[in-house]
N, C-alpha and C positions, 0 to 999 in steps of 0.2 A: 298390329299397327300397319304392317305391310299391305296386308288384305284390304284394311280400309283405301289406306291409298290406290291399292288397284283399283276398286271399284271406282271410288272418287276419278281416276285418271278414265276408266273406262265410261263411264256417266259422260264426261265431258266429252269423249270422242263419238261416242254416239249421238247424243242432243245437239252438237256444234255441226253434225255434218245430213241432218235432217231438214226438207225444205224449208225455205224461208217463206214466209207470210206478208206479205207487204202491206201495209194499212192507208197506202197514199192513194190519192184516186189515180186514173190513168187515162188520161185525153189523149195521151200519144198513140192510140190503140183504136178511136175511132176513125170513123173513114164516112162518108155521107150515101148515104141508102138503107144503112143500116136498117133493122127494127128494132121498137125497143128494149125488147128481152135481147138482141146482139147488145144493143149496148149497154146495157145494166150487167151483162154479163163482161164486157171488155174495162167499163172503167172500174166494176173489182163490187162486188155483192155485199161487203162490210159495210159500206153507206148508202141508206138508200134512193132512191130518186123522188123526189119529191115535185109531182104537178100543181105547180103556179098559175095555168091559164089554158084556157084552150077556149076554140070559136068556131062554129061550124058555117061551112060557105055553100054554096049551089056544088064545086067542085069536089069538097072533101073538108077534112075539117083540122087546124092547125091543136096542137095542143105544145105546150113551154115546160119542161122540165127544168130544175135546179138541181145541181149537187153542193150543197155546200159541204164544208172540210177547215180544220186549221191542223197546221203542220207546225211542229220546233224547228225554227232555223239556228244553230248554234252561233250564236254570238249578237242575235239580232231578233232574240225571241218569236213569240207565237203571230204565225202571219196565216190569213183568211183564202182558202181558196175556194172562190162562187165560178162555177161552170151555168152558161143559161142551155138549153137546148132546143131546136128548133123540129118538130115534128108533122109533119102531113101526109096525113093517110098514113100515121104509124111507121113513118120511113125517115132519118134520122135527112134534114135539110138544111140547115147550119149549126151553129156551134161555137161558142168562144167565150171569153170573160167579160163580164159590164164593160171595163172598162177601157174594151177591144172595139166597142159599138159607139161609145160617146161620139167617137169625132164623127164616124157615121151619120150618128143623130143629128150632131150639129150641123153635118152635110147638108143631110135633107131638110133641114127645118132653114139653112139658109137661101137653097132652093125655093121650095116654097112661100118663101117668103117676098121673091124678085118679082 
């Protein structure tokens, strides 16, 4: 019985102090120039990047990345994280949430519209 519990006791010291794994994405980590292998490799290779869009112009050619994600917030359940990405010439040129762009949008479209 003693035996068991070493082991038991020594399991738990060993697995408790083993790297940690993190499953969250990580925007914090980009920086703008990137490429996209920097950055598929900075917000974390468990999720992958999925290309939305891209356009080729006289200069170079845009392409849109998405990461989506949901995360457990304790007490306030499953909340959605969508990251868009902005790409040209394969070099990381903005970056943010939808819903980081709307007023933007509505910016520009109120512009345009004067």
């Amino acid at each position: 019985m003693k035996k068991q519990i070493l082991l038991i006791f020594g399991f738990l010291i060993i697995f408790s102090c083993g790297p940690k794994i993190s499953m969250a994405l990580h925007p914090e980590r980009l920086v703008l120039g990137m490429s996209k292998s920097e950055v598929i490799s900075a917000m974390g290779e468990h999720i992958p990047m999925k290309i939305i869009g891209s356009k080729y112009y006289e200069t170079g050619s845009i392409e849109v990345g998405q990461y989506y994600d949901k995360k457990l917030i304790v007490g306030q359940g499953w909340a959605e994280e969508i990251y868009y990405l902005y790409f040209f010439n394969n070099k990381l040129v903005q970056w943010g949430r939808p819903q980081d762009w709307q007023k933007e949008a509505d910016r520009i479209y109120e512009i345009r519209i004067k």
